[in-house]
Short mmCIF file of the C-alpha atoms (twelve columns), coordinates in Angstrom:
data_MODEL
# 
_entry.id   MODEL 
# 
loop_
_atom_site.group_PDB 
_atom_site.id 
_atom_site.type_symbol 
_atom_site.label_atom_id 
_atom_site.label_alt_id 
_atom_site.label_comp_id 
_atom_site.label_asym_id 
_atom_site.label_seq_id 
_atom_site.Cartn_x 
_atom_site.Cartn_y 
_atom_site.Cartn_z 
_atom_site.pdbx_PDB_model_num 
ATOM 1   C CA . UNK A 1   0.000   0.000  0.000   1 
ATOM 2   C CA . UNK A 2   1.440   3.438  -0.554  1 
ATOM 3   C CA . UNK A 3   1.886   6.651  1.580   1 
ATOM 4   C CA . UNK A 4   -1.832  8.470  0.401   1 
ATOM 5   C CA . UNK A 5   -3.685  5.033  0.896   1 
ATOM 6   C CA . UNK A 6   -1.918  4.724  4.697   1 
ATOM 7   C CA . UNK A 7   -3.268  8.352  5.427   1 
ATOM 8   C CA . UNK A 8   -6.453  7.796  3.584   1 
ATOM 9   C CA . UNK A 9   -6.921  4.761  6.276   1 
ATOM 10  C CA . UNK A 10  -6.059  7.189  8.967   1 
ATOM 11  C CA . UNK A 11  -8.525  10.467 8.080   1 
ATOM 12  C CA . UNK A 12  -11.458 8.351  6.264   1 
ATOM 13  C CA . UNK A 13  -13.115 10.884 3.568   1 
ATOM 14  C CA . UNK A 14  -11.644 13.896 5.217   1 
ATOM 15  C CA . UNK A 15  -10.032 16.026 2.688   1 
ATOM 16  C CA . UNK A 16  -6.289  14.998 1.830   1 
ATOM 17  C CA . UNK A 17  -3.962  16.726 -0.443  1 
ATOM 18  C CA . UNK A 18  -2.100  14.951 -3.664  1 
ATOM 19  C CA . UNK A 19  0.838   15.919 -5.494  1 
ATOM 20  C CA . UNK A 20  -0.246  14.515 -8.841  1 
ATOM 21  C CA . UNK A 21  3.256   15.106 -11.040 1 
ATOM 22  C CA . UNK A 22  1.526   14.880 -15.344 1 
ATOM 23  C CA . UNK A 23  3.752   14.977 -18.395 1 
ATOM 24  C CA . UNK A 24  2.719   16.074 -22.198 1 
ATOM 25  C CA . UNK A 25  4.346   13.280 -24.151 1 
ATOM 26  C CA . UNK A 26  5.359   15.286 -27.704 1 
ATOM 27  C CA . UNK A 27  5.831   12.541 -30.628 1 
ATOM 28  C CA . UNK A 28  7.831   13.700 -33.637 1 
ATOM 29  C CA . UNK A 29  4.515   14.564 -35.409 1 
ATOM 30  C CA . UNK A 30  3.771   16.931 -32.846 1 
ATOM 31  C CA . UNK A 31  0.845   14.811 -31.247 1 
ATOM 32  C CA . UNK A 32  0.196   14.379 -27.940 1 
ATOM 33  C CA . UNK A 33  -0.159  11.376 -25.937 1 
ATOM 34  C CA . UNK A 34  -3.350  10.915 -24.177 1 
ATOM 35  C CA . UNK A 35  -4.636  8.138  -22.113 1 
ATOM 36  C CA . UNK A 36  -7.779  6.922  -20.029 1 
ATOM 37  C CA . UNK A 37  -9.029  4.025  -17.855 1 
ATOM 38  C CA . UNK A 38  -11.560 2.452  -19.503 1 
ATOM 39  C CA . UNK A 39  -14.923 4.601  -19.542 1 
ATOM 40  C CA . UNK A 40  -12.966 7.700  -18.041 1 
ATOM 41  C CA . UNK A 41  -12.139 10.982 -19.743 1 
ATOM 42  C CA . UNK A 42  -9.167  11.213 -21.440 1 
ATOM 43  C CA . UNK A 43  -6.094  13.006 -20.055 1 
ATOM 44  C CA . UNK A 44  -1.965  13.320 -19.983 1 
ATOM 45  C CA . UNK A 45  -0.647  10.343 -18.085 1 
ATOM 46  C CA . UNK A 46  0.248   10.597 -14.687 1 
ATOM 47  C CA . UNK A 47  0.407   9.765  -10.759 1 
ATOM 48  C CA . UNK A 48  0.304   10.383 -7.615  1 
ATOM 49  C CA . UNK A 49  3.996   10.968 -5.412  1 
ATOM 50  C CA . UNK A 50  4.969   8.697  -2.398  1 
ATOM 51  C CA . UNK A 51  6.805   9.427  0.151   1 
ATOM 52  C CA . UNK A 52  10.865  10.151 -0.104  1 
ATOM 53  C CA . UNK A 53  9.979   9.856  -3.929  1 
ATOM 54  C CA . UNK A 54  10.850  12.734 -6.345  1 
ATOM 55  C CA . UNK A 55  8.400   14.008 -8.454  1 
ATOM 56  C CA . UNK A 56  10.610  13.243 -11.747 1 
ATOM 57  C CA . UNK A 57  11.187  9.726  -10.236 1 
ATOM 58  C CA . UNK A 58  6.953   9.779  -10.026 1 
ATOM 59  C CA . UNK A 59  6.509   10.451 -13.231 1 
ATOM 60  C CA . UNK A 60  8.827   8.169  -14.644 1 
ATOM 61  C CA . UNK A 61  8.194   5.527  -12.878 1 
ATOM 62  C CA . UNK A 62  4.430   5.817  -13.503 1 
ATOM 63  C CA . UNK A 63  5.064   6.232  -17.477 1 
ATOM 64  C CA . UNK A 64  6.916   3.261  -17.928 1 
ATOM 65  C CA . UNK A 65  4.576   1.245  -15.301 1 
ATOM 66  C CA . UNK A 66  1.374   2.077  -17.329 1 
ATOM 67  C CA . UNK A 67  2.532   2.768  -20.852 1 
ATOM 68  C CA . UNK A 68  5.977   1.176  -21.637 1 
ATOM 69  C CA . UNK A 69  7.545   4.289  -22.222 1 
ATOM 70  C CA . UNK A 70  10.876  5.268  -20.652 1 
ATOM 71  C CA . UNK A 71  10.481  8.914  -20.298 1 
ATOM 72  C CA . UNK A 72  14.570  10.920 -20.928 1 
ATOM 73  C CA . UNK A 73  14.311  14.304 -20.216 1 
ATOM 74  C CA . UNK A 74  11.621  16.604 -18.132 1 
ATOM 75  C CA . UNK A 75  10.764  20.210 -18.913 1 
ATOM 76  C CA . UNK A 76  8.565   21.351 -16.302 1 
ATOM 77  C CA . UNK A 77  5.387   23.652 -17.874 1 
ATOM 78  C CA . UNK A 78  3.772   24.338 -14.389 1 
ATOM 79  C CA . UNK A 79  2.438   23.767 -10.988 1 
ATOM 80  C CA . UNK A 80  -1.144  23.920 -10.631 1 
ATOM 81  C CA . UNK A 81  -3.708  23.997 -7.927  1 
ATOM 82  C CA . UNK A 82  -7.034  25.397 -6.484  1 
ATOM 83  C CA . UNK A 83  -10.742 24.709 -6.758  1 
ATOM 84  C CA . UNK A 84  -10.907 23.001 -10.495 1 
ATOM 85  C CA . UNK A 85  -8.426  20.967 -9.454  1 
ATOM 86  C CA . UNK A 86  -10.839 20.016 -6.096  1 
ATOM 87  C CA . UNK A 87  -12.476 16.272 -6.265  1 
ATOM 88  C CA . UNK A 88  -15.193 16.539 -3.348  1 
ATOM 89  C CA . UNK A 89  -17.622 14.118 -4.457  1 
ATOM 90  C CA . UNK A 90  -21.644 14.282 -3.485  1 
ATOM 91  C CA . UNK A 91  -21.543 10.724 -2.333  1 
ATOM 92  C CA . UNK A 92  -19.702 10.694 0.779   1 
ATOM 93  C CA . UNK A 93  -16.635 9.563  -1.104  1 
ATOM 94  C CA . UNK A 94  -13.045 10.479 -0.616  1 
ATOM 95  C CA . UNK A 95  -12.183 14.433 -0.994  1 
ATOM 96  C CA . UNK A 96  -8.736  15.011 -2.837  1 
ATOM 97  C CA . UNK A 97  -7.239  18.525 -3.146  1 
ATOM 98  C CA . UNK A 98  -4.625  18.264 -5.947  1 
ATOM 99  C CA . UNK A 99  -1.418  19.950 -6.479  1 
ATOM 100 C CA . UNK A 100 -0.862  19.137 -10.355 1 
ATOM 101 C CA . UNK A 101 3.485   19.396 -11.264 1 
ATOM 102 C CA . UNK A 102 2.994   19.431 -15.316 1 
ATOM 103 C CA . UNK A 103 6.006   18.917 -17.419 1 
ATOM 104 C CA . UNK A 104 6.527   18.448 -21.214 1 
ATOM 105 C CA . UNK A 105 8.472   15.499 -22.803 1 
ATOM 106 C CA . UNK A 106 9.114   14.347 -26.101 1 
ATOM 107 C CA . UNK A 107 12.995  12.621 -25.273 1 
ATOM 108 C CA . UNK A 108 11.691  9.435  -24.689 1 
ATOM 109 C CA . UNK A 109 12.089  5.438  -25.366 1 
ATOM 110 C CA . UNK A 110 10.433  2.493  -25.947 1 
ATOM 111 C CA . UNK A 111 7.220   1.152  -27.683 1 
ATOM 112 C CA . UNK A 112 3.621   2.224  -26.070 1 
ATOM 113 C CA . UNK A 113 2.252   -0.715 -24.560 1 
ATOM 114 C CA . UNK A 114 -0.720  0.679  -22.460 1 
ATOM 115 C CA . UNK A 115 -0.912  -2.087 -18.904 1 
ATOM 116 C CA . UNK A 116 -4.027  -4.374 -20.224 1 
ATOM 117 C CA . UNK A 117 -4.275  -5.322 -16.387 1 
ATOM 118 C CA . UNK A 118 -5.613  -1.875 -15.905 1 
ATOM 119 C CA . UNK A 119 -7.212  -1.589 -18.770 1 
ATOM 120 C CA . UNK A 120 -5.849  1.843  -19.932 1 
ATOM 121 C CA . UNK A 121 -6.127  2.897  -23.647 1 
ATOM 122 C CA . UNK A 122 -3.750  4.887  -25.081 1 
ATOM 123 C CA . UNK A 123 -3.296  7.219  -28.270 1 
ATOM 124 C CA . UNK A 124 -1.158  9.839  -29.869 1 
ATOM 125 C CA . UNK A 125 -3.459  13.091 -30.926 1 
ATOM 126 C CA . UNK A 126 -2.955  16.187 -33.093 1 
ATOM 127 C CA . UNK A 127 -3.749  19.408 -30.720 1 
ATOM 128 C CA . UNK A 128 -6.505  20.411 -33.003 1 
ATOM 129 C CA . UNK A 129 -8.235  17.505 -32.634 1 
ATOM 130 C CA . UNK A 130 -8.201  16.394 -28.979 1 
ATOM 131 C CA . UNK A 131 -11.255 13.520 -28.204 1 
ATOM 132 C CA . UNK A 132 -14.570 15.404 -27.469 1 
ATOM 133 C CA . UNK A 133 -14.403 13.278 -24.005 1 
ATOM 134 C CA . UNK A 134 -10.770 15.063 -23.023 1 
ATOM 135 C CA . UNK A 135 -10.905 16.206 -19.282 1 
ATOM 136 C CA . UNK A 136 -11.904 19.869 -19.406 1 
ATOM 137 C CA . UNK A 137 -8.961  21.055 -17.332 1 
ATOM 138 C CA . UNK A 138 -6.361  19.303 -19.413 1 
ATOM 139 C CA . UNK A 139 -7.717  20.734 -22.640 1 
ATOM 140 C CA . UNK A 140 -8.216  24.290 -21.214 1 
ATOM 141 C CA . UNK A 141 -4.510  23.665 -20.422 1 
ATOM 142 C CA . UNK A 142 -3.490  22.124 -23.797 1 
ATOM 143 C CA . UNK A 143 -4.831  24.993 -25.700 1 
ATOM 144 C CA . UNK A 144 -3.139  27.585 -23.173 1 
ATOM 145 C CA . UNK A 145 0.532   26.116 -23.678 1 
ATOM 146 C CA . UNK A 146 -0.071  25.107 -27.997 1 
ATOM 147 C CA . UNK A 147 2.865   27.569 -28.638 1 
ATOM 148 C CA . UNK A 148 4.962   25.776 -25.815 1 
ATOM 149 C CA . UNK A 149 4.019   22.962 -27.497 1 
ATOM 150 C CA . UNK A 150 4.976   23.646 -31.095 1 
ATOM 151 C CA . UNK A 151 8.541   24.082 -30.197 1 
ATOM 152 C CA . UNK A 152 8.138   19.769 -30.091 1 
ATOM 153 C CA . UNK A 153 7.350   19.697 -33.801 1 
# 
């Protein structure tokens, strides 16, 4: 079990805070790698830090766990937080407040082999023509960094 499921066991649904490190994966086309559990929106992969871990290491680590890839270099894009970022569900279910570290890759290694076990699709996309099903706050910020992004192309 990992560091935020210990603490989740500790506080029940009281609100905990996530650093949730997210990479832009560039391919030499210029598309962007997007990914999704199956019947969830689609969205840049990432995961969620443990303790004494880096957040490059997180990153890394969770690239090549759920998609094959073996990610080189890191440019961070930004650090992002506040209410959009809020998951208080209606339910009584757990209540994350996420700190999002967003970085931009395209040095990277490896065929993309999405994990079947956790049944996560993946696919490359041209900017201009993101799935209609993308998660609203990663295409707000997918549109806001396009000229970041060209410099991949």
């Amino acid at each position: 079990m990992g560091y935020c499921e210990d603490i989740r066991n500790m506080i029940g649904n009281s609100p905990l805070i996530v650093v949730r490190p997210s990479v832009a994966i560039i391919n030499n086309k210029g598309e962007i790698l997007l990914y999704r559990y199956s019947g969830a929106s689609w969205g840049i992969p990432g995961g969620i830090l443990q303790l004494n871990e880096s957040v490059e290491n997180c990153i890394k680590r969770n690239v090549k766990e759920d998609l094959g890839l073996m990610l080189n270099s890191l440019q961070l894009f930004g650090v992002y937080s506040g209410h959009e970022l809020n998951t208080k569900p209606e339910n009584g279910e757990d209540e994350y407040h996420t700190v999002a570290i967003g970085y931009l890759c395209s040095d990277y290694e490896g065929a993309l082999t999405p994990d079947e076990n956790q049944t996560i699709e993946a696919e490359f996309f041209k900017l201009d023509q993101l799935p209609a099903d993308t998660d609203p706050f990663i295409k707000k910020k997918l549109v806001e960094l396009t000229g970041n992004l060209k410099i991949y192309k």
